[in-house]
C-alpha positions as CSV (number, residue, x, y, z in Angstrom):
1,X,2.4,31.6,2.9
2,X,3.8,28.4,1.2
3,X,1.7,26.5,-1.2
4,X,1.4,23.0,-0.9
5,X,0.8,20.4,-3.7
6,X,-0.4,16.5,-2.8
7,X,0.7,13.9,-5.4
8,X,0.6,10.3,-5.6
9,X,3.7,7.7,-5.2
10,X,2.3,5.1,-8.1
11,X,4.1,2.3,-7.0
12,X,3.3,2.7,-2.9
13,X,0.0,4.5,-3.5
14,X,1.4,6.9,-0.3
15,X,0.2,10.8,-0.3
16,X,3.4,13.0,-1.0
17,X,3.1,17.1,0.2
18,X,5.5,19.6,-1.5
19,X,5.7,22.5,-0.5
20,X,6.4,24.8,-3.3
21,X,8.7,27.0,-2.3
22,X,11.2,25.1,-1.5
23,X,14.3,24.1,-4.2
24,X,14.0,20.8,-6.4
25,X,17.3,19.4,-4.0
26,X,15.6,20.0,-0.7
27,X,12.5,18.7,-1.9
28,X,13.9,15.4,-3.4
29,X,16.1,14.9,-0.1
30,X,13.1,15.5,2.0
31,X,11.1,12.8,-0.3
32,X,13.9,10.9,0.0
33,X,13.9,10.9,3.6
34,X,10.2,9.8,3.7
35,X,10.2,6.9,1.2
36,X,10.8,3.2,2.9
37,X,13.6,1.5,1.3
38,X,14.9,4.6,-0.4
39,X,18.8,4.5,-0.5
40,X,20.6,6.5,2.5
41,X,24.0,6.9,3.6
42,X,25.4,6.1,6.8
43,X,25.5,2.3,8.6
44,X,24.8,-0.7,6.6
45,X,25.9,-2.0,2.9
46,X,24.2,-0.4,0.2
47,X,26.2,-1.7,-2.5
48,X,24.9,-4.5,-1.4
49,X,21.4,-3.5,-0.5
50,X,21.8,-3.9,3.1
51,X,20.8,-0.6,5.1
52,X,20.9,-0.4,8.7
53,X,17.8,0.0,10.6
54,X,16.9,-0.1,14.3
55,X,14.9,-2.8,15.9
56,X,12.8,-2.9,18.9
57,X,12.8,-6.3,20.7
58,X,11.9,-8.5,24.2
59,X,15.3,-9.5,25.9
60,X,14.2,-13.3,25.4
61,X,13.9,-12.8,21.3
62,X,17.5,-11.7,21.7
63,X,18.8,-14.0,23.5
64,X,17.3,-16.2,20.8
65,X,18.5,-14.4,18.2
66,X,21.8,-14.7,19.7
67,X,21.9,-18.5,19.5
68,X,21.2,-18.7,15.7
69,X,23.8,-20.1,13.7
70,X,25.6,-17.1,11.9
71,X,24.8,-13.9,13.8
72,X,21.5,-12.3,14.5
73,X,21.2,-10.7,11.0
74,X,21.5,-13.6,9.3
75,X,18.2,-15.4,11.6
76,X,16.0,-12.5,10.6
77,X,17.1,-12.3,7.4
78,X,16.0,-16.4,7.5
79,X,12.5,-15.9,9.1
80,X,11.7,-13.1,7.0
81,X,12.1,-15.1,3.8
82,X,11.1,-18.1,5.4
83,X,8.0,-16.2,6.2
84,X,7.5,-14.2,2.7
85,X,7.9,-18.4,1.9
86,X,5.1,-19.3,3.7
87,X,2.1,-17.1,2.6
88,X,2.9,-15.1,-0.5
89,X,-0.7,-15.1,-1.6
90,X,-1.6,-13.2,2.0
91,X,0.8,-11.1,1.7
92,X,-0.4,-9.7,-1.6
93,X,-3.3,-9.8,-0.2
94,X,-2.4,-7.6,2.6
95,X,-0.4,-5.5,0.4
96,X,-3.3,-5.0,-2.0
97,X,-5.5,-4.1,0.6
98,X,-3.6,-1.2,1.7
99,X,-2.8,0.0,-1.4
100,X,-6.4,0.6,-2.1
101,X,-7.0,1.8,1.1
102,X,-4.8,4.7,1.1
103,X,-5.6,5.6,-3.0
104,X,-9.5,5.3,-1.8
105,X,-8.9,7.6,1.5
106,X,-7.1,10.4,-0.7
107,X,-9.0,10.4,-3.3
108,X,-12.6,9.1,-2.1
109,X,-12.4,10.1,1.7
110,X,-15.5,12.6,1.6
111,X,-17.9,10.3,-1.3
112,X,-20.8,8.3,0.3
113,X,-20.4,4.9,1.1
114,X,-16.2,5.3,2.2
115,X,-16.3,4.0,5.4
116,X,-18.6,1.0,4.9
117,X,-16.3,0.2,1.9
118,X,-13.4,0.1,3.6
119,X,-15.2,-2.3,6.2
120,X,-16.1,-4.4,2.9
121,X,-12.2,-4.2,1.2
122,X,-10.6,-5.2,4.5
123,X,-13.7,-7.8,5.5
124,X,-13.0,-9.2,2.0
125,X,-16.1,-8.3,0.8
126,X,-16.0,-8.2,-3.1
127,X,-19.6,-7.9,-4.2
128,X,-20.7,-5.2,-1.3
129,X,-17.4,-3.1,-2.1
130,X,-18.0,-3.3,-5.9
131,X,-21.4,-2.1,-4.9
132,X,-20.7,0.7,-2.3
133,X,-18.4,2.3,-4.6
134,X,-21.2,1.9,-8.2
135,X,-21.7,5.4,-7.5
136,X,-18.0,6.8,-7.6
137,X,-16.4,8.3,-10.1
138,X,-15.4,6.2,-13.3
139,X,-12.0,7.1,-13.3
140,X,-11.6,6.1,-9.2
141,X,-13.7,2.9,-9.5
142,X,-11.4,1.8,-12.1
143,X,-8.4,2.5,-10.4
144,X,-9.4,1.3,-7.0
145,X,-10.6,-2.5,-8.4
146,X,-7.3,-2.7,-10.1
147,X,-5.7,-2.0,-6.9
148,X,-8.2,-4.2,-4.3
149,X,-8.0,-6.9,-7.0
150,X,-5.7,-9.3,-5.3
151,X,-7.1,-8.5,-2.0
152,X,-10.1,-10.3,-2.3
153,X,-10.2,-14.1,-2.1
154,X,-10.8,-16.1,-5.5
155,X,-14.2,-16.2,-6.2
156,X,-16.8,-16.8,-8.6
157,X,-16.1,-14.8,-12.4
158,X,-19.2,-12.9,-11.7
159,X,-17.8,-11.2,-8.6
160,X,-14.2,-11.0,-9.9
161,X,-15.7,-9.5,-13.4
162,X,-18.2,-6.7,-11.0
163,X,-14.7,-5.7,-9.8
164,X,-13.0,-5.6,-12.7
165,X,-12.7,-2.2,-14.9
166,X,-14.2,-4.3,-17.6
167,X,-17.2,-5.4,-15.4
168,X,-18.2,-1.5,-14.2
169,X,-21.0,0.0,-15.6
170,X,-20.4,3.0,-18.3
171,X,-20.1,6.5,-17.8
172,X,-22.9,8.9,-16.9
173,X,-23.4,12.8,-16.2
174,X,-23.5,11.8,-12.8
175,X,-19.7,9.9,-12.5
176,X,-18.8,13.3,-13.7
177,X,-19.0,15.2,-10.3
């Protein structure tokens, strides 16, 4: 039977699975197979960063897409930045937001109070999340404000500051378990 070890990604906060008895070149080609963005080989220009990836559109986006001024890749290569433009701030946002949400599922899936704290992190909800999760772990608390910090909306210092590592409550026996 094969044994299996979960690990972190730190920068995408995604769950990778090894299993163990498998060599360090099949496992890092596997990993590398599951990471978005990773570098492949085949179609595209990755000296240049450009990779090749399929996309899934209505006949009238194409035909949109076709009347663009220099090619189709070029016009989504324009609204994407255009729309990165736009909204950084929500974007972080969003990005924060799932972030924590797949570091709190891993590691805090099974504590009391998940699922309404996931309502409050994706409803925005700094004070009631702060407060669902008092009871976690120390070292989980601390990680999971750092990443849901830029989810929530500017507020008040006292909210930001209940969030913040430096605004949790010390450690007792009972963050311990």
């Amino acid at each position: 039977m094969a044994e299996a070890a979960d690990h972190l990604d730190p920068e995408g906060v995604r769950q990778v699975a090894a299993l163990l008895e498998r060599s360090a070149p099949d496992l890092v080609r596997e990993w590398v197979d599951t990471v978005p963005g990773a570098v492949r080989t085949g179609p595209g220009r990755p000296k240049l960063g450009v990779v090749c990836r399929e996309v899934s559109l209505l006949p009238r986006h194409w035909e949109w897409l076709a009347q663009q001024p220099n090619g189709i890749s070029a016009a989504l290569r324009r609204l994407v930045d255009d729309a990165r433009k736009r909204e950084p701030d929500r974007e972080r946002a969003r990005r924060a937001r799932d972030a924590a949400s797949r570091f709190m599922t891993v590691m805090a899936g099974d504590r009391p109070g998940f699922e309404e704290a996931s309502r409050a992190l994706y409803a925005g909800e700094r004070e009631r999340f702060a407060a669902l999760t008092s009871d976690w772990p120390e070292d989980i608390r601390r990680h999971l404000a750092r990443l849901a910090a830029a989810s929530f909306p500017a507020g008040d210092a006292a909210a930001q500051a209940s969030a913040s590592p430096a605004g949790s409550r010390s450690s007792t026996r009972r963050d311990q378990r």
